[in-house]
Backbone as JSON Lines, residues from 0, in Angstrom:
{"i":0,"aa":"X","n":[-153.54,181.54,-86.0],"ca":[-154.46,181.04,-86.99],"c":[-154.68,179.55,-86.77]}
{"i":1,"aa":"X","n":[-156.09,179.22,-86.66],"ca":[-156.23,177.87,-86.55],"c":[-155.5,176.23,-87.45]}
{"i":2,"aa":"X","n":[-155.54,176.92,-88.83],"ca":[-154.84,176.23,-89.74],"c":[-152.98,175.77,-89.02]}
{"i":3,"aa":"X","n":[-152.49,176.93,-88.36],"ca":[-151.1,176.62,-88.45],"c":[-151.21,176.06,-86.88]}
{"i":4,"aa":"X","n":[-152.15,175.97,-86.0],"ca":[-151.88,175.52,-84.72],"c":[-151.99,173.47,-85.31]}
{"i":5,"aa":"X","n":[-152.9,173.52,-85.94],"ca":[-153.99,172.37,-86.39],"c":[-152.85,171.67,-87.56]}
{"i":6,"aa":"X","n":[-151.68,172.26,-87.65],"ca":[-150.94,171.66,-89.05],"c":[-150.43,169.73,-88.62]}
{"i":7,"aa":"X","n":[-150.23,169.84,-87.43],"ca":[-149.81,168.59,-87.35],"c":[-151.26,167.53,-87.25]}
{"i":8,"aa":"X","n":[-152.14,167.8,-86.97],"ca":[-153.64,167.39,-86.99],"c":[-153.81,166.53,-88.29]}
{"i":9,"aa":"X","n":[-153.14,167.76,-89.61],"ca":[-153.95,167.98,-90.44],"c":[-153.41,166.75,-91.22]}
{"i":10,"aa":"X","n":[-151.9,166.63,-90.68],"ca":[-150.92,165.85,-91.37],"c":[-151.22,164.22,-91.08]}
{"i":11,"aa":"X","n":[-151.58,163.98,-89.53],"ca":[-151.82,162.91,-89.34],"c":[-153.68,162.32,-89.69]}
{"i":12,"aa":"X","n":[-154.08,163.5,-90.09],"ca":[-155.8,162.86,-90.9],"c":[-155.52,162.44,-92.35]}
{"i":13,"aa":"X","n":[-154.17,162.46,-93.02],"ca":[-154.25,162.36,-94.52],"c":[-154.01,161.12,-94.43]}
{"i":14,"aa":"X","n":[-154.97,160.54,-95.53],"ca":[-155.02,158.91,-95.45],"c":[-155.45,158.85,-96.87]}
{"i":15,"aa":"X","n":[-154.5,158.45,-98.0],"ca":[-154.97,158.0,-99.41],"c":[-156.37,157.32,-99.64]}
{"i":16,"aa":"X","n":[-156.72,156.73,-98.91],"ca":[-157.92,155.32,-98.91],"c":[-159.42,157.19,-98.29]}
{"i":17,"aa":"X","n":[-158.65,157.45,-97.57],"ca":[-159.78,158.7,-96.81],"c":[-159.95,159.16,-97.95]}
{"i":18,"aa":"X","n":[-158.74,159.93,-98.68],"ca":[-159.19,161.1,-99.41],"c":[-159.86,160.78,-100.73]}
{"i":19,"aa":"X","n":[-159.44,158.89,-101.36],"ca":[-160.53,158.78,-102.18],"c":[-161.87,158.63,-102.35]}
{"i":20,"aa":"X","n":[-161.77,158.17,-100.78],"ca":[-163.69,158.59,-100.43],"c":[-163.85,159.71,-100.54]}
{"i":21,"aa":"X","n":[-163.32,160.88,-99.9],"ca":[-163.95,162.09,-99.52],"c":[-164.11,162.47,-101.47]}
{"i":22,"aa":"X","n":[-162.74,162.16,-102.46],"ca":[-162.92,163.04,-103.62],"c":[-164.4,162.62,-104.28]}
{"i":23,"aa":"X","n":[-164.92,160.91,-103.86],"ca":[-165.42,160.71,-104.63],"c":[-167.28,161.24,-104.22]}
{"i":24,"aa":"X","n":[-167.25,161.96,-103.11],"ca":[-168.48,162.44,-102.39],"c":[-168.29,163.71,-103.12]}
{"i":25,"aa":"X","n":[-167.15,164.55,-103.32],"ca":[-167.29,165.8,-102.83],"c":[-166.98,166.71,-104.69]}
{"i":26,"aa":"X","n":[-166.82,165.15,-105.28],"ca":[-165.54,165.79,-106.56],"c":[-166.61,166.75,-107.64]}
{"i":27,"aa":"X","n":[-168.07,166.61,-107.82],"ca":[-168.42,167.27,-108.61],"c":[-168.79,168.76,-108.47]}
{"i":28,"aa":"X","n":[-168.85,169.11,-106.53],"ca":[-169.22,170.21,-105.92],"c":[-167.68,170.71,-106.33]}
{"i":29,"aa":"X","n":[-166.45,170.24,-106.01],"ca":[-165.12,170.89,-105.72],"c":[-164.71,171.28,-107.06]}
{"i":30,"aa":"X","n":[-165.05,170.41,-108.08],"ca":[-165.05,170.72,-109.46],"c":[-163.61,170.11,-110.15]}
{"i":31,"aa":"X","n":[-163.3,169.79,-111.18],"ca":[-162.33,169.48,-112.06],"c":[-160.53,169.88,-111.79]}
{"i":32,"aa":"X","n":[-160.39,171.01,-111.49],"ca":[-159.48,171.67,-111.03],"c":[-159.07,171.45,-109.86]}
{"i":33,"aa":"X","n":[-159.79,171.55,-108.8],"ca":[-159.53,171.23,-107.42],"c":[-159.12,169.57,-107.29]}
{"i":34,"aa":"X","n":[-159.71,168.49,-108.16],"ca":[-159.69,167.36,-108.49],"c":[-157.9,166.96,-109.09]}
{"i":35,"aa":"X","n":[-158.12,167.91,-109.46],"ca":[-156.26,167.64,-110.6],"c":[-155.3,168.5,-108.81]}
{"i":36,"aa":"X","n":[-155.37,169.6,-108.67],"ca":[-154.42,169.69,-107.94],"c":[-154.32,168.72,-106.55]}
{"i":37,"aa":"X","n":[-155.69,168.17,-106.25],"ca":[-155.54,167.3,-104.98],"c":[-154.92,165.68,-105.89]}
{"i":38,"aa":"X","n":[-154.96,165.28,-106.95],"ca":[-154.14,164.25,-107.53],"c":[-152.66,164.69,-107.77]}
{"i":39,"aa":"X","n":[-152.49,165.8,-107.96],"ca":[-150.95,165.87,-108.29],"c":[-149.91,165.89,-107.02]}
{"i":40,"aa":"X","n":[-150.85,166.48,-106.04],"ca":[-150.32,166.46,-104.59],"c":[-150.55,165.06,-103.86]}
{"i":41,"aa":"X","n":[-151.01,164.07,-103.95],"ca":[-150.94,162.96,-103.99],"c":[-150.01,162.18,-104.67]}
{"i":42,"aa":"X","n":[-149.5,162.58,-105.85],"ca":[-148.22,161.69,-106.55],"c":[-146.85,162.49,-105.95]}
{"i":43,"aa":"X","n":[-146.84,163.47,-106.33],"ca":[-145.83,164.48,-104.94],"c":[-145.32,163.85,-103.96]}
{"i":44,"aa":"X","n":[-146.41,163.47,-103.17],"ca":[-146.42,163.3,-102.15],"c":[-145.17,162.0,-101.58]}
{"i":45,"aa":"X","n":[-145.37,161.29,-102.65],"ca":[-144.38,160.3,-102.33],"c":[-143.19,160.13,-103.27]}
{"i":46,"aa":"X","n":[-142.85,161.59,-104.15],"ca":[-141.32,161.18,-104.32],"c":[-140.46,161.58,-103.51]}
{"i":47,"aa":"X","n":[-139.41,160.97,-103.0],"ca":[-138.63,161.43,-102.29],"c":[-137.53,163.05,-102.91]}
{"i":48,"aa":"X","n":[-138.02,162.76,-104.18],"ca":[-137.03,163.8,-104.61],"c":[-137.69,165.1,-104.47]}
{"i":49,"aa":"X","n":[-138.75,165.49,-103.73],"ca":[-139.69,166.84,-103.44],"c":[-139.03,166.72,-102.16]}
{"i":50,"aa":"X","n":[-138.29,167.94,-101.75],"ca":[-138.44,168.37,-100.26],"c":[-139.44,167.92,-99.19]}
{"i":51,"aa":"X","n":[-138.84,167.37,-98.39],"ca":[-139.56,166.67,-96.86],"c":[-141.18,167.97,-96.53]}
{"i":52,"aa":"X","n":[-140.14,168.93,-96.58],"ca":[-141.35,170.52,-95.88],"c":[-142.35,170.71,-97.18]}
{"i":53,"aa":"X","n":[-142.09,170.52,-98.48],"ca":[-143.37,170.72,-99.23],"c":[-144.15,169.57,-99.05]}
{"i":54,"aa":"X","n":[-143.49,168.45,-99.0],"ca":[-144.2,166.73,-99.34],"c":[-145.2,167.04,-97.54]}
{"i":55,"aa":"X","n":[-144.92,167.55,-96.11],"ca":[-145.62,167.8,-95.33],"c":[-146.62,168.6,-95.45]}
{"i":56,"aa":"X","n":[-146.45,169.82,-96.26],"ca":[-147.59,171.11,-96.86],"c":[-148.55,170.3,-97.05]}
{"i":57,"aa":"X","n":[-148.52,169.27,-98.38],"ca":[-149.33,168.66,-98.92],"c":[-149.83,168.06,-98.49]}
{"i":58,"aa":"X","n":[-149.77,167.06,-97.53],"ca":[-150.45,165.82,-96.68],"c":[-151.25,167.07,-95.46]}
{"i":59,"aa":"X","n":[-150.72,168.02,-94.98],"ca":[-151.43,169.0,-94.39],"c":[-153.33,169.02,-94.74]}
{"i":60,"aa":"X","n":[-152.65,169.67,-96.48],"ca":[-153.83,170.05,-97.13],"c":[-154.78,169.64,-97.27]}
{"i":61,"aa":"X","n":[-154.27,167.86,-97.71],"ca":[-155.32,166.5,-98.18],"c":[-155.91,166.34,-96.68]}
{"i":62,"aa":"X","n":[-154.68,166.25,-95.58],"ca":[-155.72,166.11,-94.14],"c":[-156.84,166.95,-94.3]}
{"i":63,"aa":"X","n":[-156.63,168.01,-94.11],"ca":[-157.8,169.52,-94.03],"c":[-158.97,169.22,-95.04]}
{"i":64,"aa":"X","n":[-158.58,168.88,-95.86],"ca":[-159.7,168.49,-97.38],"c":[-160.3,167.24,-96.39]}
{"i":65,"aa":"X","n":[-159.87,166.49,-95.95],"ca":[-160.66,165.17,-95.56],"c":[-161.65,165.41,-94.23]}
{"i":66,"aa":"X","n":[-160.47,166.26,-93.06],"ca":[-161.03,166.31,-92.11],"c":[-162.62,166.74,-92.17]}
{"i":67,"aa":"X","n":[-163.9,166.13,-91.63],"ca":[-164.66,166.83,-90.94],"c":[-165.08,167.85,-90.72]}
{"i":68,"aa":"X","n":[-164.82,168.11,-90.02],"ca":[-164.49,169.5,-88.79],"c":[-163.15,170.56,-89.33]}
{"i":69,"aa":"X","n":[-163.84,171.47,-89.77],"ca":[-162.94,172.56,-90.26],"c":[-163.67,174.19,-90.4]}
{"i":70,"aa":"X","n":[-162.68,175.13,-91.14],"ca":[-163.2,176.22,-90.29],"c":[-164.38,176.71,-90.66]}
{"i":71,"aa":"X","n":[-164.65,176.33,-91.95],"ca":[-166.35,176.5,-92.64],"c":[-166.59,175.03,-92.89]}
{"i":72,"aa":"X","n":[-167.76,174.52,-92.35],"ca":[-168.73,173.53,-92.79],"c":[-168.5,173.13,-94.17]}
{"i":73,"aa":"X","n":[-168.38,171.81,-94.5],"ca":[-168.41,171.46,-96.18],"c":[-169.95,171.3,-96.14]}
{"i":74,"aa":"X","n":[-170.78,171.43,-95.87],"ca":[-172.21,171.54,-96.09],"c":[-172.88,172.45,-96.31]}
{"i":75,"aa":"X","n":[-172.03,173.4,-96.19],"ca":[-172.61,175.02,-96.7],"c":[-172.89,174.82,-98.14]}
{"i":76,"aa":"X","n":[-173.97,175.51,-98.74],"ca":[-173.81,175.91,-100.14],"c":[-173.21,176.62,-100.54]}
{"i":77,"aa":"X","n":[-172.31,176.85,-101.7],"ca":[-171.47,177.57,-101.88],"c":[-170.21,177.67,-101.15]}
{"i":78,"aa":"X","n":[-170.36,178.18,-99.96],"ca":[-169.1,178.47,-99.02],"c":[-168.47,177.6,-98.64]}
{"i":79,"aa":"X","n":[-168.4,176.5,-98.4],"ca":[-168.62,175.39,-97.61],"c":[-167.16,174.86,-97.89]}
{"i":80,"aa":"X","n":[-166.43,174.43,-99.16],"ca":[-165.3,174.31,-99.58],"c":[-164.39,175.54,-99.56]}
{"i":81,"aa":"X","n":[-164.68,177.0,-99.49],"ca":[-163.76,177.77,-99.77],"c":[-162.48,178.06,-98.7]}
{"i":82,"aa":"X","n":[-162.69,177.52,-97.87],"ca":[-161.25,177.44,-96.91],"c":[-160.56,176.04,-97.21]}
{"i":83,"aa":"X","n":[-160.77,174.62,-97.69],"ca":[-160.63,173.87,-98.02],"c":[-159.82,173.93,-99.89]}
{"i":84,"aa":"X","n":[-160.11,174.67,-100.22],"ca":[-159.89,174.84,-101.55],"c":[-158.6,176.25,-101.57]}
{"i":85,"aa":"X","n":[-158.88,177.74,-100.57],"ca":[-157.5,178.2,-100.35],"c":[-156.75,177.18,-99.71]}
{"i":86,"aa":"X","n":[-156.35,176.06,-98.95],"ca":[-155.55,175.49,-98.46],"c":[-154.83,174.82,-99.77]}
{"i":87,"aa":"X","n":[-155.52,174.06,-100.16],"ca":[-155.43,173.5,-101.22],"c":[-154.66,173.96,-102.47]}
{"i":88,"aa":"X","n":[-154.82,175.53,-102.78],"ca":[-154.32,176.57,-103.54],"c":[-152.6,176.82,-103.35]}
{"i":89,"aa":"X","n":[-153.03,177.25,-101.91],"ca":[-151.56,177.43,-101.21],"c":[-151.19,176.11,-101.2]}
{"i":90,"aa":"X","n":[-151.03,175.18,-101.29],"ca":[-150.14,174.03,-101.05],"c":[-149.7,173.46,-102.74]}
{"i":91,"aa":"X","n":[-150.52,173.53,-103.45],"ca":[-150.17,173.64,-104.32],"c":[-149.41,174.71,-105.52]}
{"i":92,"aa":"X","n":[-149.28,175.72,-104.96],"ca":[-148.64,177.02,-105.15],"c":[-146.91,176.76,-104.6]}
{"i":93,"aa":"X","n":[-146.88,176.04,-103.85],"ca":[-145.25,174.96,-103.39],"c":[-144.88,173.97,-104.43]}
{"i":94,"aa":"X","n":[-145.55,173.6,-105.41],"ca":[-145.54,172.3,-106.52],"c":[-144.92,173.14,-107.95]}
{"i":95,"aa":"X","n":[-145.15,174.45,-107.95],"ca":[-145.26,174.58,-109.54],"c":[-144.27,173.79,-110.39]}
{"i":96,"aa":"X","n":[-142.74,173.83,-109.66],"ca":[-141.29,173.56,-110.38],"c":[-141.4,172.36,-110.54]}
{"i":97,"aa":"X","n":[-142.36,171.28,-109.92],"ca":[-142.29,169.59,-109.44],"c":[-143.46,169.06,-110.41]}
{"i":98,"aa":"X","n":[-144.02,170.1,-110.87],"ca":[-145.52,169.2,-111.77],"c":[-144.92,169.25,-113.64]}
{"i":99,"aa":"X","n":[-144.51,168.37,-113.44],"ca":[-143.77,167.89,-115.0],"c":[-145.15,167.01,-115.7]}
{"i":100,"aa":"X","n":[-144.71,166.57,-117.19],"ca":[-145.57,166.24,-117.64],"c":[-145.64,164.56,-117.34]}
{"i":101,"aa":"X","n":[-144.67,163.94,-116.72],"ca":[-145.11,162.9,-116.25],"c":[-145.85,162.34,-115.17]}
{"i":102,"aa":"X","n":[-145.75,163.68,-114.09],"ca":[-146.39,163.34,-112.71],"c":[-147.97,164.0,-113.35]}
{"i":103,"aa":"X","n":[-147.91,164.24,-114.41],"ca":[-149.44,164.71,-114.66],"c":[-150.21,163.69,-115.18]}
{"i":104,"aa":"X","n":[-149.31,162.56,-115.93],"ca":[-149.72,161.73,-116.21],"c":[-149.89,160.18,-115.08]}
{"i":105,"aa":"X","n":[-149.4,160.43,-114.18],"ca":[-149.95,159.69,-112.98],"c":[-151.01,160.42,-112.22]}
{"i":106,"aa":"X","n":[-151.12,161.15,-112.16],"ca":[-151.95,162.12,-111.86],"c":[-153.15,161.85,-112.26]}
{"i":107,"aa":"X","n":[-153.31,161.79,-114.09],"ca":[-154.55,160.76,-114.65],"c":[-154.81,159.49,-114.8]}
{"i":108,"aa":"X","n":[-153.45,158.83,-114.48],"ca":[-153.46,157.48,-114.1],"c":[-154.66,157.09,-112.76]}
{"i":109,"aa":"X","n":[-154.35,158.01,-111.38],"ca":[-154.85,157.57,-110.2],"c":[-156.43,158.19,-110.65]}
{"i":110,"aa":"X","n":[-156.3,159.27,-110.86],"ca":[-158.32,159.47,-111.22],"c":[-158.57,158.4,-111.59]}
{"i":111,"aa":"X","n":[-158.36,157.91,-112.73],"ca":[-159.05,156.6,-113.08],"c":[-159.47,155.41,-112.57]}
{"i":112,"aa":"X","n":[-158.24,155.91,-111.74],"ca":[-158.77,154.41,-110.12],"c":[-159.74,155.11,-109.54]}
{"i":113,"aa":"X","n":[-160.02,156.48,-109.06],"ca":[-160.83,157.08,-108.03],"c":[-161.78,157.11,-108.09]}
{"i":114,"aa":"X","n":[-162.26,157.64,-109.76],"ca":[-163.41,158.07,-110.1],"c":[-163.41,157.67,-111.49]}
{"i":115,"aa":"X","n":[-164.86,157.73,-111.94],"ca":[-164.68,157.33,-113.72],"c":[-163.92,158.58,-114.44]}
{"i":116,"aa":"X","n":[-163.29,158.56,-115.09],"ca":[-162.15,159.01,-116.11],"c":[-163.14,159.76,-117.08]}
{"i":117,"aa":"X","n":[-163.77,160.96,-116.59],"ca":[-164.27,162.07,-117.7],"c":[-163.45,163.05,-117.69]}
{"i":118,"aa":"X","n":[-163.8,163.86,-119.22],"ca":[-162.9,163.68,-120.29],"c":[-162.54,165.42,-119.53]}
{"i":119,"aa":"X","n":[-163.8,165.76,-118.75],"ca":[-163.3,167.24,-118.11],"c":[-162.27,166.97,-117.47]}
{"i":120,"aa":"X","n":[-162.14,166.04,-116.37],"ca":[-161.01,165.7,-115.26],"c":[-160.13,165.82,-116.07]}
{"i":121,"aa":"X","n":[-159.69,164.9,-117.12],"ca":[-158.8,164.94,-117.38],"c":[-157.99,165.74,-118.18]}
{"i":122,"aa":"X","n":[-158.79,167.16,-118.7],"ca":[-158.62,168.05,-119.47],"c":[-157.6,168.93,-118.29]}
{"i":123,"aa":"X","n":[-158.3,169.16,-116.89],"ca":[-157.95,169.44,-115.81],"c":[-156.68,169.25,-115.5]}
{"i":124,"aa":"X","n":[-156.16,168.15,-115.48],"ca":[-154.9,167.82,-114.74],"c":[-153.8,168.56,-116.13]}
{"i":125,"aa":"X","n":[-154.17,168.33,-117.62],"ca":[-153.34,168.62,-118.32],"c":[-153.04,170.22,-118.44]}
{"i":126,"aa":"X","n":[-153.61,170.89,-117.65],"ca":[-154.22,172.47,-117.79],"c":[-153.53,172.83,-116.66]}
């Protein structure tokens, strides 16, 4: 599968500064939800107290979300995110035990830096 040949690819395209460009192009097509789990996997991402192999899942994912070139076009209508968004699913499907109510609240902390702070997003991350 291309995803698991491409994992170390995916790891070295994740770039915080990248992925707040890409959320802020892509965030109203990807929608509210997809918005909260790519922020919570971003605060994840850097506690040390999450396992090394999930904290890699995740930077995987955000690579793949950023990259370009992936296995469906983000320019498709409709389709275009849906391999981007199962990645995304599955990597966050590794988080459930780690998303407490404080990393949710950094979580709405960083939207607010990313993007303007509506009131859907943030309904999102608490959900």
């Amino acid at each position: 599968m291309k995803l698991v040949k491409n994992f170390r690819q995916y790891i070295e395209y994740y770039d915080e500064l990248r992925l707040a460009d890409k959320i802020k192009a892509v965030g109203k097509t990807v929608g509210a939800k997809v918005i909260s789990y790519v922020l919570i996997m971003v605060i994840l991402i850097s506690d040390k107290n999450i396992p090394l192999k999930v904290r890699l899942v995740f930077m995987a994912a955000l690579g793949y979300l950023i990259l370009p070139t992936d296995l469906i076009a983000d320019l498709l209508p409709a389709i275009g995110f849906t391999d981007d968004i199962a990645f995304l699913s599955y990597a966050i499907s590794n988080a459930r035990e780690y998303i407490t109510p404080e990393v949710k609240g950094k979580a709405k902390e960083k939207l607010g830096q990313w993007i303007d702070n509506e009131a859907e997003n943030v309904d999102a991350i608490d959900g």
